[in-house]
N, C-alpha and C positions, 0 to 999 in steps of 0.2 A: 828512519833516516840515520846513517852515520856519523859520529863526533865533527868527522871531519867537512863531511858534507854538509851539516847542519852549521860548522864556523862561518864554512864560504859562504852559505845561501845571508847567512845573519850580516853577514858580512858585506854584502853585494846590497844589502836591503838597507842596511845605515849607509854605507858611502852614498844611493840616490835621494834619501832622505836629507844625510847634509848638503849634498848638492842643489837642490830643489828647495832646501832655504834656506840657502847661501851660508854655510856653516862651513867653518874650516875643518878639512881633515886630516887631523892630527896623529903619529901613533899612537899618543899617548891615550883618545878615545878609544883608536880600535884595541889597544893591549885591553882597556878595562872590556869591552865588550867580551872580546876570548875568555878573559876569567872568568864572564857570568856566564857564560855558554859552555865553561869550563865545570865550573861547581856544582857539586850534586844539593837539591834545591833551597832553602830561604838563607839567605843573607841580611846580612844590614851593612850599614856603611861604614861603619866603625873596623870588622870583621874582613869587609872587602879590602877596605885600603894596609889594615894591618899583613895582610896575605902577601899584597903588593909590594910595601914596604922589604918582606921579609925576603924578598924575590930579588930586590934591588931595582925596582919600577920607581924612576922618577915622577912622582903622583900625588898631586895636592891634594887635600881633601876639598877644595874648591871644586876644580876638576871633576873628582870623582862625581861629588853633588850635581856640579853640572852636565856631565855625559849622561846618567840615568835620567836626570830630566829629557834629555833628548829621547834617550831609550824608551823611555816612557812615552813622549809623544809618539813616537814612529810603531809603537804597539810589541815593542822586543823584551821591555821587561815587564812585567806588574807590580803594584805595589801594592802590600796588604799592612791594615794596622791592627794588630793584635790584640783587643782590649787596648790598657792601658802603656804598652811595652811600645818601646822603639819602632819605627815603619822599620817590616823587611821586606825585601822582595824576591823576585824568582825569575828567573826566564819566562818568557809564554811563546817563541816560536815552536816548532813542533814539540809542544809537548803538551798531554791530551784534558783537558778540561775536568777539573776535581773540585774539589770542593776541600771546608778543612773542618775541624773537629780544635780547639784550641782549650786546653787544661790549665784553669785558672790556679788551679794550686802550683802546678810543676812550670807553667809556662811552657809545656810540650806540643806541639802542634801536629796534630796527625793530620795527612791527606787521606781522602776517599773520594769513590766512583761509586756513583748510582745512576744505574738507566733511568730509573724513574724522574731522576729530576731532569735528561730529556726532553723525558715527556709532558710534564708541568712547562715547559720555557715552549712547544709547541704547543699546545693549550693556551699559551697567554698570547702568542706570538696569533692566533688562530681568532682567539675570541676579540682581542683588541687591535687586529689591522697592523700589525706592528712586526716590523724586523728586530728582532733582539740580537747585539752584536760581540754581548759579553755579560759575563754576573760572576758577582760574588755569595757564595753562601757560608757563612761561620756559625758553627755552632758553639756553646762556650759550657762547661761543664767540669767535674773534678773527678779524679781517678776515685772509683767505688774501690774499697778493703773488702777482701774475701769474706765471709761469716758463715761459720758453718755454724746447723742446729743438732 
């Protein structure tokens, strides 16, 4: 899907969702949604509003706080909590199901794709009757130093 294509659909998708329970639509919501559908992926809110800011986006951190909560309702952002760090979040309309890797030393958070997990989420989905409609997988771990012998 295109940058662009991918604004409007996000975009089409929050206006029904505010509509549908009675939320006012504001620019000021849909400027923050472009951003997050704008930025390549995890943010937090401190980072998002300073962008804004820097843009000259009349944007409380109120606001901000409160449009990702919508986001979140209507399924357009995710939220992840990193260990102990800040929630960030990320886009989740087309963009494809990972997982993360999170470096307790560095704080670096690598994505990754495996088919196999898949396959485990059909297996649980199989063995317990159950529609699975999302998940989270973190692993948490420290960058290994090279050692030669």
């Amino acid at each position: 899907m295109q940058a662009e294509e991918l604004q409007n659909t996000v975009k089409n998708i929050f206006s029904a969702y505010l509509e549908q329970h009675s939320h006012r639509k504001t620019p000021e919501r849909f400027a923050i949604l472009a951003e997050i559908y704008a930025y390549p992926g995890h943010f937090d809110v401190e980072t998002l509003y300073n962008k804004m800011k820097m843009q000259n986006y009349r944007v409380s951190r109120a606001t901000l706080y409160n449009t990702i909560e919508l986001l979140l309702a209507c399924n357009l952002v995710r939220k992840h909590q990193f260990g102990k760090n800040i929630a960030q979040f990320e886009k989740s309309h087309g963009s494809k199901q990972h997982d993360h890797v999170m470096l307790t030393d560095t704080g670096e958070v690598i994505e990754f794709c495996d088919p196999r997990i898949q396959q485990i989420k059909a297996t649980i989905e199989e063995v317990f009757n159950v529609e699975i409609q999302h998940h989270s997988l973190y692993f948490y771990g420290i960058k290994k130093t090279n050692t030669s012998k």
